[in-house]
C-alpha positions in Angstrom: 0.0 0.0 0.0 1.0 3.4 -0.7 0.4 6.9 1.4 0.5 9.6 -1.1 2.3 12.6 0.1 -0.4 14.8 0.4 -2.4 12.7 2.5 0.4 11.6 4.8 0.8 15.7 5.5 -3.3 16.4 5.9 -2.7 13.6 8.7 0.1 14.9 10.3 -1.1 18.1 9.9 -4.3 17.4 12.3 -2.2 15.4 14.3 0.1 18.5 15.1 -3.1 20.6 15.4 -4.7 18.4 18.2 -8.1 17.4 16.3 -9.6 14.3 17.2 -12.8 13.5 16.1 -14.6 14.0 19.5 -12.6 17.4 19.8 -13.7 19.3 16.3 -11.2 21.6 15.1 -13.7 25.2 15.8 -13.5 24.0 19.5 -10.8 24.6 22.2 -9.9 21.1 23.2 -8.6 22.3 27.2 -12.0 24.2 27.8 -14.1 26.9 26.8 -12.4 30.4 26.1 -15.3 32.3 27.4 -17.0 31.4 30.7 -20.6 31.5 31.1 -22.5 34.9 31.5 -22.8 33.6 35.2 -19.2 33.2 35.5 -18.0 36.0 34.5 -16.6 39.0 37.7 -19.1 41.9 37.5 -19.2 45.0 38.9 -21.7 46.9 41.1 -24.4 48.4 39.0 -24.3 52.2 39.7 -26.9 52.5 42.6 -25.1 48.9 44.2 -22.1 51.0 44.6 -23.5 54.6 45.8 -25.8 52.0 48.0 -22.8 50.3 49.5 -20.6 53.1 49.3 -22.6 55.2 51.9 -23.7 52.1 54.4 -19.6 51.4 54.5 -18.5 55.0 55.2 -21.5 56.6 56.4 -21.5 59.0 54.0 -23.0 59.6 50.4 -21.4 60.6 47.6 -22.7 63.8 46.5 -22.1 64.0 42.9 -23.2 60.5 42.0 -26.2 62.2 40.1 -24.1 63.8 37.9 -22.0 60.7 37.5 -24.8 58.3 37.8 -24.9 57.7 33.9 -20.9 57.2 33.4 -21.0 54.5 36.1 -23.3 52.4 33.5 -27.1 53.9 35.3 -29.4 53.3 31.9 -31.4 56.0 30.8 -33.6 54.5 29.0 -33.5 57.1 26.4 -30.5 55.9 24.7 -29.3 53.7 26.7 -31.4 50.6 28.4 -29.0 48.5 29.9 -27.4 48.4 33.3 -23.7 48.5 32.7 -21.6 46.0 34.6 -18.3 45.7 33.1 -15.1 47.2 34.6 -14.1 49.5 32.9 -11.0 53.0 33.6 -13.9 55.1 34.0 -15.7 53.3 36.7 -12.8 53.0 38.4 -11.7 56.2 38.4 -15.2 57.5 39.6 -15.0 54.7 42.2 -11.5 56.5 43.2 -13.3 60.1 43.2 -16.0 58.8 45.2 -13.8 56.9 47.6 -12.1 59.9 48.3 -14.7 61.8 49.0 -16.5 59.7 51.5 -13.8 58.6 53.1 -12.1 62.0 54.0 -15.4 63.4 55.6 -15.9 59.9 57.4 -12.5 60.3 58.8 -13.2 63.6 59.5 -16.5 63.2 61.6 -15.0 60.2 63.5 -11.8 62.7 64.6 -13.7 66.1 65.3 -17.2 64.7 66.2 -16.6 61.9 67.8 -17.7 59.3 65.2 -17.3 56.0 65.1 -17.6 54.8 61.4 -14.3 54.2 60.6 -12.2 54.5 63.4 -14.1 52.4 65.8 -11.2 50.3 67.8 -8.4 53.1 66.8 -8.4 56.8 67.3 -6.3 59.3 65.4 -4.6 60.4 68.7 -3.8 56.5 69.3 -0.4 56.6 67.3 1.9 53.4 66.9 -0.6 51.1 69.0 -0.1 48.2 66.9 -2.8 46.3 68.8 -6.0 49.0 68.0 -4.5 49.3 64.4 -5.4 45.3 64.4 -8.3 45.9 66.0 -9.8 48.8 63.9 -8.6 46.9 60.5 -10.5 43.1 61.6 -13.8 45.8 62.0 -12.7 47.4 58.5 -12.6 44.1 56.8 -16.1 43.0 58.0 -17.3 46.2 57.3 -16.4 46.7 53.8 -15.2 43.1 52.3 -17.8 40.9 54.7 -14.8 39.2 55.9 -13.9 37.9 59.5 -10.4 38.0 60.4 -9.4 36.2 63.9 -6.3 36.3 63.7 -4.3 39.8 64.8 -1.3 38.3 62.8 -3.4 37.3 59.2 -0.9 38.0 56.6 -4.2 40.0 54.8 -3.9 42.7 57.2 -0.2 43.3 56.6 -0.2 45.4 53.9 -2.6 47.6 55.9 -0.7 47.9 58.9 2.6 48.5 56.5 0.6 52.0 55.3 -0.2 52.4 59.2 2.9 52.2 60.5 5.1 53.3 58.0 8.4 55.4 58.6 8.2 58.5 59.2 5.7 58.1 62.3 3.0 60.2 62.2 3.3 63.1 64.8 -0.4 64.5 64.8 -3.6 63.5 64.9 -4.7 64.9 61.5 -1.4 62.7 59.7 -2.7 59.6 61.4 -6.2 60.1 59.7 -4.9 60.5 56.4 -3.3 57.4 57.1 -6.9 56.1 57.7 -8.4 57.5 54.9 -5.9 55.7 53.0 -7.1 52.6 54.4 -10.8 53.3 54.0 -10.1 54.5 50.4 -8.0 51.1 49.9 -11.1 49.0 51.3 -13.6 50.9 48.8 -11.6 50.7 45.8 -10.6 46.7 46.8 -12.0 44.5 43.9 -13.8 42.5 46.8 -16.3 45.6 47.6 -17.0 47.2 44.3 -17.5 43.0 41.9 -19.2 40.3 42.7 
């Protein structure tokens, strides 16, 4: 028997390719390139996050309105779907919003007495590593829905590195920024703002 030439390369050439009769060639043989619609990370809708946003920090943003479109809120004039993929303007707007919240959260928990953010740690309560602990393992629950036990979890780390990072803070108002950092962190974290 003979192999012609050109049939002994169509062989090899599926061979090479990966093609088996139960794997036709349109089809990804490891698994499906896309994931199901149900599968896929999504984002808050646009009232999820100004919803969230404000039961996290106590506060609302006040220019989600103007925004509320750009964060993917339909119109239903020309626009009639929710928009749920992450995108650079969401996040930026997530940032802008973060920042506002945040800073007057921090603010009313210094001056006024608040307890929002800085619940187990106060800005006058510099370089206690235990109430930075404390006041993160609230943060966590707060904003992620997470429960940390453990004071030494190596997800709080990071957070206790911006905390306590040289140079010391030396007043009250630098040690809030330092929290605002945090809160801003915890809002902008892909665990509060997708699902």
């Amino acid at each position: 028997m003979t192999v012609r030439p050109l049939t002994l390369a169509l062989a090899l050439g599926l061979l090479a390719c990966g093609s088996a009769a139960e794997d036709p060639p349109g089809r990804d043989p490891v698994g499906p390139t896309d994931p199901a619609p149900g599968r896929r990370v999504r984002r808050l809708t646009a009232d999820q996050f100004a919803r969230s946003l404000q039961v996290a920090t106590g506060q609302a943003w006040s220019k989600y309105a103007t925004y509320a479109e750009a964060l993917g809120k339909p119109d239903f004039g020309e626009l009639t779907d929710e928009g749920t993929d992450l995108s650079v303007t969401f996040d930026k707007l997530v940032h802008d919003a973060a920042r506002e919240a945040c800073g007057r959260a921090v603010d009313l928990d210094r001056t006024a007495g608040g307890t929002v953010i800085m619940r187990e740690a106060r800005a006058a309560d510099r370089g206690d590593h235990a109430k930075y602990v404390a006041n993160l393992r609230y943060l966590f629950l707060r904003f992620l829905g997470v429960a940390i036990d453990a004071g030494d979890d190596p997800r709080l780390a990071p957070w206790l590195t911006l905390l306590e990072a040289a140079p010391a803070p030396t007043t009250d108002v630098e040690m809030a920024t330092r929290w605002k950092a945090v809160c801003i962190g915890l809002v902008t974290h892909p665990d509060f703002v997708t699902y």
